[in-house]
VOBARO-559216 format. One record per residue: residue in three letters; x, y, z of N, C-alpha, C, O, CB in turn. Coordinates in pm, whole numbers, plus 50000, padded with zeros to 5 digits. Glycine has a CB too. Layout:
N
REC rest  n_xx  n_yy  n_zz ca_xx ca_yy ca_zz  c_xx  c_yy  c_zz  o_xx  o_yy  o_zz cb_xx cb_yy cb_zz
REC  ALA     X     Y     Z     X     Y     Z     X     Y     Z     X     Y     Z     X     Y     Z
...
***
This chain:
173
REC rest  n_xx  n_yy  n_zz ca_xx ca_yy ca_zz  c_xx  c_yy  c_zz  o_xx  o_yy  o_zz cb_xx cb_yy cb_zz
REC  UNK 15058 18970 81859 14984 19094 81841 15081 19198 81785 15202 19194 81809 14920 19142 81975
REC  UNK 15026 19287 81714 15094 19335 81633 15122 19480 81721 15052 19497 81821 15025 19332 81489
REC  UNK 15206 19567 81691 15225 19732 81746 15097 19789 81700 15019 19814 81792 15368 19830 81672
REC  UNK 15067 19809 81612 14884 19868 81565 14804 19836 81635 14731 19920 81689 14808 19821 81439
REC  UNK 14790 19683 81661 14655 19658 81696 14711 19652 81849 14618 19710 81905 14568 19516 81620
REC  UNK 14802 19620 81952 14840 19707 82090 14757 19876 82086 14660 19927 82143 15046 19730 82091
REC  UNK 14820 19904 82023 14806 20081 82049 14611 20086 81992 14546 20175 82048 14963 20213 81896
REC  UNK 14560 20028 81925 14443 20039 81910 14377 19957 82060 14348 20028 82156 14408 19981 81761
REC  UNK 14365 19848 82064 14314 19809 82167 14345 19872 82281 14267 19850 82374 14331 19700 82175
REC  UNK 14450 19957 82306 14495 20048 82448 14402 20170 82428 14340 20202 82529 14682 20107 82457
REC  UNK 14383 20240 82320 14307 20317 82275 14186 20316 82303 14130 20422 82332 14318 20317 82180
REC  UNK 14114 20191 82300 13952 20181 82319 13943 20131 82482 13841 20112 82548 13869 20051 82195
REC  UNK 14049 20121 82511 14047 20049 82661 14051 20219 82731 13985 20205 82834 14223 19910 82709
REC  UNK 14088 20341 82727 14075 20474 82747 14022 20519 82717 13987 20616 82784 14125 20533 82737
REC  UNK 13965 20499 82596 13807 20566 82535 13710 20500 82610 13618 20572 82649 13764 20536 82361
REC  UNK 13703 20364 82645 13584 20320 82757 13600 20372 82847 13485 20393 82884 13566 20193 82803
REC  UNK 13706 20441 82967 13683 20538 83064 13760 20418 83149 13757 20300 83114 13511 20602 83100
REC  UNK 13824 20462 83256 13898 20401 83404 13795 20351 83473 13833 20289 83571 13977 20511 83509
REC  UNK 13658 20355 83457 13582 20346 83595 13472 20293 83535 13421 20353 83440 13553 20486 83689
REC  UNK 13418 20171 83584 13295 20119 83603 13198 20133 83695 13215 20116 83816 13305 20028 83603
REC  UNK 13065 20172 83625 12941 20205 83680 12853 20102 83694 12824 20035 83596 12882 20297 83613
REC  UNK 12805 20080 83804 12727 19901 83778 12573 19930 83910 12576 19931 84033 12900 19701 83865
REC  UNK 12492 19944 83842 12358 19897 83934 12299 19765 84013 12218 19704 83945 12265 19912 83856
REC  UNK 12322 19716 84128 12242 19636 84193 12124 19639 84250 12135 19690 84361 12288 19608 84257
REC  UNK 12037 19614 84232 11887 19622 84330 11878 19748 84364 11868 19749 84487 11878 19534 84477
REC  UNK 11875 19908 84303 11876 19967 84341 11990 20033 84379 11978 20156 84376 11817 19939 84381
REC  UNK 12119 19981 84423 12232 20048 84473 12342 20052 84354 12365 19949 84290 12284 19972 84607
REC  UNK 12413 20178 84323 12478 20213 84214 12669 20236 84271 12737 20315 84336 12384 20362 84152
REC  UNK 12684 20105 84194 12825 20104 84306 12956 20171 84182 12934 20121 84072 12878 19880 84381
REC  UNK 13045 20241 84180 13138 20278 84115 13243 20225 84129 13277 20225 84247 13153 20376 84123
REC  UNK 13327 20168 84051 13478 20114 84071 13547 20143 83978 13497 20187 83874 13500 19978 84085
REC  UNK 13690 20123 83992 13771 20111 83897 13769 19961 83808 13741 19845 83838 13894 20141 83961
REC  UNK 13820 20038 83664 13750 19911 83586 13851 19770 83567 13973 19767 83585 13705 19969 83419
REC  UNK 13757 19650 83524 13893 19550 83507 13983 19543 83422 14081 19469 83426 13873 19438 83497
REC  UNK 13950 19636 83324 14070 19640 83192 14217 19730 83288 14337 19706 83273 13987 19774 83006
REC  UNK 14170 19810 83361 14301 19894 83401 14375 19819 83471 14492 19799 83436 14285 20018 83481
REC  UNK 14306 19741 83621 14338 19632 83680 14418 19548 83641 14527 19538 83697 14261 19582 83699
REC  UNK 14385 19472 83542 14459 19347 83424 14532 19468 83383 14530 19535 83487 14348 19242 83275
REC  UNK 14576 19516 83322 14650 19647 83220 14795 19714 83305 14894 19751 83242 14509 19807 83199
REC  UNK 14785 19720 83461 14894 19695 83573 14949 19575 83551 15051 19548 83487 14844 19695 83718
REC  UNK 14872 19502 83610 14914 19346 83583 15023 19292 83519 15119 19225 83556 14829 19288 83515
REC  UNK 14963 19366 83355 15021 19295 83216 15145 19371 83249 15245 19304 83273 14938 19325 83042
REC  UNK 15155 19514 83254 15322 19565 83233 15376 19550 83376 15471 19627 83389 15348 19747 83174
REC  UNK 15355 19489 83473 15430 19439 83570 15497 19358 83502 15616 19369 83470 15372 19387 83676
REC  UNK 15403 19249 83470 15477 19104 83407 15584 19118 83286 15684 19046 83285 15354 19002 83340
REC  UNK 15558 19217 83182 15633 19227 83073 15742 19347 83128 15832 19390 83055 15536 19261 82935
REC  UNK 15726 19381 83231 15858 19496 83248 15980 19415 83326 16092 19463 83343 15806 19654 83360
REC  UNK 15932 19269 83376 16076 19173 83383 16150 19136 83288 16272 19121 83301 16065 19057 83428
REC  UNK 16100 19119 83202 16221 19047 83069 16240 19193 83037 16354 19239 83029 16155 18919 82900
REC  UNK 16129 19270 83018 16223 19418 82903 16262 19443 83001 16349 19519 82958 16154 19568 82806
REC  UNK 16277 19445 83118 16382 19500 83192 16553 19446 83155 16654 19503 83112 16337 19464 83342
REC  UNK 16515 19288 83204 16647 19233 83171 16726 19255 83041 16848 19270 83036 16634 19104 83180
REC  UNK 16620 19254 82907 16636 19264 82798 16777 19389 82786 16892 19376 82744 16491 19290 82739
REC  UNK 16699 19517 82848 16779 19647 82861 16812 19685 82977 16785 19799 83013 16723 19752 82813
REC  UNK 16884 19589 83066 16968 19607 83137 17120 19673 83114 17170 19760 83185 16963 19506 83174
REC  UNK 17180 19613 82999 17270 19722 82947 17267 19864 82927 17342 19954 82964 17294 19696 82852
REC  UNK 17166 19862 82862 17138 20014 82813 17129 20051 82909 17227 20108 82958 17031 20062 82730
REC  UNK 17052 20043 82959 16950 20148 83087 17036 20079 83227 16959 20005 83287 16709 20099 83095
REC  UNK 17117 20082 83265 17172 19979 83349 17144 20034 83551 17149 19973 83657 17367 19969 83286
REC  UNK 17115 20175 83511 17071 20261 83644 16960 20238 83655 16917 20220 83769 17082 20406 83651
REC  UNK 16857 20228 83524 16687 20200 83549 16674 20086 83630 16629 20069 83743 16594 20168 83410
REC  UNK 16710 20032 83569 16681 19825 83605 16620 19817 83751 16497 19812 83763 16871 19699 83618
REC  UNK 16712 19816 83875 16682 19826 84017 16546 19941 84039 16441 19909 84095 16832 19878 84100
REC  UNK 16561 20013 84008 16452 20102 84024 16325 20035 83976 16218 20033 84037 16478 20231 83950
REC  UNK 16358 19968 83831 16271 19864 83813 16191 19771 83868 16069 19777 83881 16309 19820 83774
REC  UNK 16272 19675 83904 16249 19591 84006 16174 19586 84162 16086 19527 84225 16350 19570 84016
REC  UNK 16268 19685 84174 16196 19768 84310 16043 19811 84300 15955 19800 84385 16275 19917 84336
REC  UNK 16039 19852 84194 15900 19906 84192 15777 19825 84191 15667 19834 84246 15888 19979 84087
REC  UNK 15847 19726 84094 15749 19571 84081 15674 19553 84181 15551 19555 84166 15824 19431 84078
REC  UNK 15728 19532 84295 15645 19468 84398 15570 19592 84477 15485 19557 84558 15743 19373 84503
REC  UNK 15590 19715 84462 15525 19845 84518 15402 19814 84457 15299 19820 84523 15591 19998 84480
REC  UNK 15400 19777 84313 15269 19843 84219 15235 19719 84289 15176 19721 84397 15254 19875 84019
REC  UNK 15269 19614 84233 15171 19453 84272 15104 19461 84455 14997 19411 84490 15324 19269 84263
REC  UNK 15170 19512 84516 15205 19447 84675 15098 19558 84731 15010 19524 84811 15407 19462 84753
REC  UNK 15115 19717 84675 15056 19806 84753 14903 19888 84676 14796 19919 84730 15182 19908 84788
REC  UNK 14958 19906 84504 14853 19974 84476 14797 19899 84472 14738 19872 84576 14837 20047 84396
REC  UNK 14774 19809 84348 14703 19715 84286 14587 19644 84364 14476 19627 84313 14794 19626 84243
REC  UNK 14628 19593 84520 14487 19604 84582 14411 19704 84617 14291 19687 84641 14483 19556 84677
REC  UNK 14472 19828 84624 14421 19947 84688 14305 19976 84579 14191 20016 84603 14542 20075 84710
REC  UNK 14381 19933 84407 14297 19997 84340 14138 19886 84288 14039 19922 84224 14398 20058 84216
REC  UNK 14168 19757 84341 14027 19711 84348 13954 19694 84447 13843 19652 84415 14013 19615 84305
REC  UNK 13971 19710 84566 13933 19753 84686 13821 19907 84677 13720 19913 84748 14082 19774 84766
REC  UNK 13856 20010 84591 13838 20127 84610 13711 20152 84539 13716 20184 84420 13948 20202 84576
REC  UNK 13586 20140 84608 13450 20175 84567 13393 20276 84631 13414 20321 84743 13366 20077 84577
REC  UNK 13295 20316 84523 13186 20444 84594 13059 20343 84591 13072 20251 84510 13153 20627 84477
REC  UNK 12953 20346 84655 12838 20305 84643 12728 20349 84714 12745 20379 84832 12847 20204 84652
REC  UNK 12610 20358 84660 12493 20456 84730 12343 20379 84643 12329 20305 84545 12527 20674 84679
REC  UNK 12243 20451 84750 12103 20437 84686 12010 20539 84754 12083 20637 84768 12042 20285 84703
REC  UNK 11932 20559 84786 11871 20656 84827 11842 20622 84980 11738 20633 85045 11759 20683 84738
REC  UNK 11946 20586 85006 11909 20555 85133 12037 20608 85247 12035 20668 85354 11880 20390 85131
REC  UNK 12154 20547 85151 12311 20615 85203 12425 20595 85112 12430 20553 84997 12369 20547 85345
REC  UNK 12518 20638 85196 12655 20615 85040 12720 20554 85126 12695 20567 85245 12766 20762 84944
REC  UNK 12820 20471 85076 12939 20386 85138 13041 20456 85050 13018 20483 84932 12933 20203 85122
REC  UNK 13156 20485 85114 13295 20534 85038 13395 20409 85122 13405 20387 85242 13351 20741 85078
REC  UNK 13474 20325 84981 13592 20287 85045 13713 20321 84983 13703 20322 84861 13592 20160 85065
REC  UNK 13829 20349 85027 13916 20420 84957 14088 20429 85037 14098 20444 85159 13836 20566 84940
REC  UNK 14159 20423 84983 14312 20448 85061 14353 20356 85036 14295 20294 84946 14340 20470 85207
REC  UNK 14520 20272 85124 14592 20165 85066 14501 20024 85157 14411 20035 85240 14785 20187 85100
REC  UNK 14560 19913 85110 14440 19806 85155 14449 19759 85272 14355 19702 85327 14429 19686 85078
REC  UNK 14599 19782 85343 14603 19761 85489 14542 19849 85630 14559 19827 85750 14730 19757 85502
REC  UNK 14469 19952 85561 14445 20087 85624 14326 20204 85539 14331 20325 85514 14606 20156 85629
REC  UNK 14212 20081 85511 14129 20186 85374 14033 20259 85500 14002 20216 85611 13999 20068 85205
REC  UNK 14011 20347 85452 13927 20404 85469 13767 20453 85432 13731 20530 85343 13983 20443 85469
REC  UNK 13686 20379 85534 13556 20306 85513 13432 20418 85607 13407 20454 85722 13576 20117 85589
REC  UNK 13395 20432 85500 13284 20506 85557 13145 20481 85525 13129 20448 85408 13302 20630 85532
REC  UNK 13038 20487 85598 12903 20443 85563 12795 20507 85643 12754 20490 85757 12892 20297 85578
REC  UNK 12762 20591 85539 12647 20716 85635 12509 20690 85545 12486 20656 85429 12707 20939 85621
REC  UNK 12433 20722 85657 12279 20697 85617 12224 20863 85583 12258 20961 85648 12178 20611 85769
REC  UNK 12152 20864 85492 12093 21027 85467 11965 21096 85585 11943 21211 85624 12006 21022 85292
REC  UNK 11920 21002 85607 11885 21032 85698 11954 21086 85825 11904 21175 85895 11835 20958 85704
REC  UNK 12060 21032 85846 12151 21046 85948 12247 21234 85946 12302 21282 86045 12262 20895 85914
REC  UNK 12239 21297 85816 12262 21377 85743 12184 21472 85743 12064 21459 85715 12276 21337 85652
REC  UNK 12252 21612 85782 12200 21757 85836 12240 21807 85688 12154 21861 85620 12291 21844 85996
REC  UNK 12335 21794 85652 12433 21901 85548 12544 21837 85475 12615 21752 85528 12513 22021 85634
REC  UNK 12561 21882 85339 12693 21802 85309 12766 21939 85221 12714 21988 85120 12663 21628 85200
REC  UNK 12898 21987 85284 12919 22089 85217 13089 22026 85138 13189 21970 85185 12910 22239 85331
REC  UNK 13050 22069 85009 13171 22043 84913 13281 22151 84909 13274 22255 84843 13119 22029 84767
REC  UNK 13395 22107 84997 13471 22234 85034 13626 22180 84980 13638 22059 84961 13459 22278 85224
REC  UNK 13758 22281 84952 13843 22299 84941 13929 22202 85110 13906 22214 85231 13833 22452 84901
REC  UNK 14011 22128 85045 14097 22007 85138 14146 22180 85220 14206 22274 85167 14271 21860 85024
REC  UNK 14109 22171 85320 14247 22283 85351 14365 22238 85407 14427 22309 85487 14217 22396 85451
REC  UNK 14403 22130 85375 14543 22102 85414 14621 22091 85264 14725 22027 85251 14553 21953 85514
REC  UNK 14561 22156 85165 14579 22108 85007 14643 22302 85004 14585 22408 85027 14375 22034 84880
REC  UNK 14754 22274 84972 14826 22435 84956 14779 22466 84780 14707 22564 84762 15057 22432 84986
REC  UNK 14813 22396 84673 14741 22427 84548 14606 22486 84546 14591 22588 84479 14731 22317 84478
REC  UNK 14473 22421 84629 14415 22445 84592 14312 22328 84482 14205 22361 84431 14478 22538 84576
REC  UNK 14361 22227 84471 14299 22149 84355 14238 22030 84447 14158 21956 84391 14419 22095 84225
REC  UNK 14263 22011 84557 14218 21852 84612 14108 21914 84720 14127 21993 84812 14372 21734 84702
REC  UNK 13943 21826 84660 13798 21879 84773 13804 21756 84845 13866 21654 84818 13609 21911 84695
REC  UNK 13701 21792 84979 13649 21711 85037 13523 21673 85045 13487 21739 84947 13680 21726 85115
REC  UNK 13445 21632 85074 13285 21638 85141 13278 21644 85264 13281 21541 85331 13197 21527 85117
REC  UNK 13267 21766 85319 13207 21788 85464 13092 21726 85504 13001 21809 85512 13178 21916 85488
REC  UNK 13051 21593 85539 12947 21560 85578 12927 21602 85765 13006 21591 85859 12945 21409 85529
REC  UNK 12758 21662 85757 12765 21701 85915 12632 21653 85927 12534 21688 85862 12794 21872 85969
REC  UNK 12641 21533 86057 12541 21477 86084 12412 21587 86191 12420 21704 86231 12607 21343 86148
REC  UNK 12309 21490 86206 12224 21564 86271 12317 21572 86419 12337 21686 86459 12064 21494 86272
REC  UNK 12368 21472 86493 12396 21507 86599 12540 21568 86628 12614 21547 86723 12366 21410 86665
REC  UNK 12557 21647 86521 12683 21784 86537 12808 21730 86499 12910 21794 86526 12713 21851 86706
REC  UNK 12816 21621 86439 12992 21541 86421 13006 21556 86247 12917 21522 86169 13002 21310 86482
REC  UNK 13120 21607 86214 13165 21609 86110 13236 21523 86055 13342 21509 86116 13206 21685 86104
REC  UNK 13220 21426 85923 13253 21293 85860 13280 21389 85737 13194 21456 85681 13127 21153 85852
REC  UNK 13448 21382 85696 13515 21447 85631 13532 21307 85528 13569 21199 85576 13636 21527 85710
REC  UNK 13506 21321 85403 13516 21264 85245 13596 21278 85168 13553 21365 85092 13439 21293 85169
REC  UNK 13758 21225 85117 13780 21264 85010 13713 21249 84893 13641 21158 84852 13863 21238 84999
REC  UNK 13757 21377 84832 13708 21348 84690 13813 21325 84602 13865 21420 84543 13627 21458 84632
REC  UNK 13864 21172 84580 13950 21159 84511 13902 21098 84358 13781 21092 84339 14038 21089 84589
REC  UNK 13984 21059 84261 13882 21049 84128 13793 20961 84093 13721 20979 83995 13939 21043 84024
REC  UNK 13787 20854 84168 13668 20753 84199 13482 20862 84220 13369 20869 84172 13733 20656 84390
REC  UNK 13579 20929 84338 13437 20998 84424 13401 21116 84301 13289 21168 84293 13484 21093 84623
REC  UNK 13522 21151 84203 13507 21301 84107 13384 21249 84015 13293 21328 83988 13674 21352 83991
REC  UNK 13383 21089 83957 13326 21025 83845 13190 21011 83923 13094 21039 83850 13406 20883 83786
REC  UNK 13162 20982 84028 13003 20958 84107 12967 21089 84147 12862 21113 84087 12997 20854 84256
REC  UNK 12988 21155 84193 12975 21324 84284 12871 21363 84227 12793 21412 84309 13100 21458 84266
REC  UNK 12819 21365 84084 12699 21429 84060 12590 21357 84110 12509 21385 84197 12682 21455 83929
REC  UNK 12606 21238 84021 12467 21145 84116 12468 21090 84244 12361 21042 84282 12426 21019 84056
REC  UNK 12599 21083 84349 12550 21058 84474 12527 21238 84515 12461 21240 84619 12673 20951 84577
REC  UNK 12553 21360 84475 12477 21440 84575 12355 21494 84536 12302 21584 84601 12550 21544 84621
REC  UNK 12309 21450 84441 12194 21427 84376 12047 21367 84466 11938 21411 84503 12243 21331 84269
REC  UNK 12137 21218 84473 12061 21115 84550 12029 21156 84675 11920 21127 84724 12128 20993 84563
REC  UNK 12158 21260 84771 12142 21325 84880 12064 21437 84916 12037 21463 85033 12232 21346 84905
REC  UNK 12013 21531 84779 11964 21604 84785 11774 21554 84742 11670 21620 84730 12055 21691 84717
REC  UNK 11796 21465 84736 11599 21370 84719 11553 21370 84803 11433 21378 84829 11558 21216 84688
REC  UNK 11729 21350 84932 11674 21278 85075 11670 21383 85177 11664 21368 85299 11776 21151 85136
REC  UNK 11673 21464 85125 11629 21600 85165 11781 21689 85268 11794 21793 85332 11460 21568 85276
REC  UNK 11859 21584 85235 12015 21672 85242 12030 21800 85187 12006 21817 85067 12128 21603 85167
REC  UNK 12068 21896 85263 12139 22011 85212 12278 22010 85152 12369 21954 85213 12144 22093 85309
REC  UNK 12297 22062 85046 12416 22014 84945 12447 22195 84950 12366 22287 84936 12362 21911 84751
REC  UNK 12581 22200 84971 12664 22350 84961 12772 22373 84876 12854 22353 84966 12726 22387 85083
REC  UNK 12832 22395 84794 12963 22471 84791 13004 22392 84626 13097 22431 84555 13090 22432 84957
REC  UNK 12921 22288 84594 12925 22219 84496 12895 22312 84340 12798 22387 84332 12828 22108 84535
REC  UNK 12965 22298 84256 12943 22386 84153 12814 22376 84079 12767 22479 84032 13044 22374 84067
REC  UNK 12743 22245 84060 12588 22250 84042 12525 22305 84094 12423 22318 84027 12528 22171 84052
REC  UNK 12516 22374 84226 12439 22455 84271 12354 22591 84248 12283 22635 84337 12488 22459 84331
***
């Protein structure tokens, strides 16, 4: 493969978007897509020889290199196919975090008083929300909204607001 047609095919693999949208029977599940997946993969595998290759040159990179290898393979890389949103008009499932320790949530709308889209306040910038979900019987089920949940957010609080959820703080409003 040539340098052109690399940088073109990387090109349309980012112009198709990070995230796959896929309908089952009704339930609309979001993931990250398999080109990015495979696309880790590939420069894991090719950053051993160019590593070795420029081991001279770069002779401080290398270990850092290496090291990292097994971080991306060992820790993200499941995290990042593991990590779905999914909903229907009935409830949403969020799964999300690293794969030894995800964080799994599954609320029914019915089950659902209010869902207010608020500022992380443990986030000092300012840039990272949550979803305040507050059930009918007074318990609060806190949501990140990380960029999985940023790409679904319109149509699952959409779907929440059919089901006669109160939706707050969200900029569609």
């Amino acid at each position: 493969m040539t340098p052109r047609v690399a940088v073109m095919v990387g090109l349309l693999c980012l112009l198709g978007g990070c995230y796959e949208r896929e309908v089952e029977s009704g339930l609309v599940v979001y993931r990250f897509a398999d080109w990015l997946i495979l696309s880790i993969i590939v420069a894991c595998v090719i950053a051993v020889p160019a590593g070795w290759l420029l081991r001279k040159l770069y002779w401080k990179i290398f270990p850092f290199v290496l090291l990292m290898l097994p971080v991306a393979l060992g820790l993200l890389l499941p995290s990042l196919i593991q990590d779905r949103i999914a909903f229907d008009d009935e409830h949403f499932e969020s799964v999300s975090g690293l794969w030894f320790d995800p964080n799994r949530i599954d609320l029914r709308f019915d089950d659902l008083r209010s869902i207010e889209y608020a500022l992380d306040p443990g986030d000092d910038k300012g840039t990272r929300y949550d979803l305040n979900c507050y059930t009918r019987d007074g318990q609060v089920v806190v949501v990140n909204v990380g960029d999985l949940m940023k790409t679904a957010i319109d149509e699952l609080l959409d779907r929440a607001r059919r089901s006669g959820v109160t939706v707050t703080g969200y900029p569609a409003d």
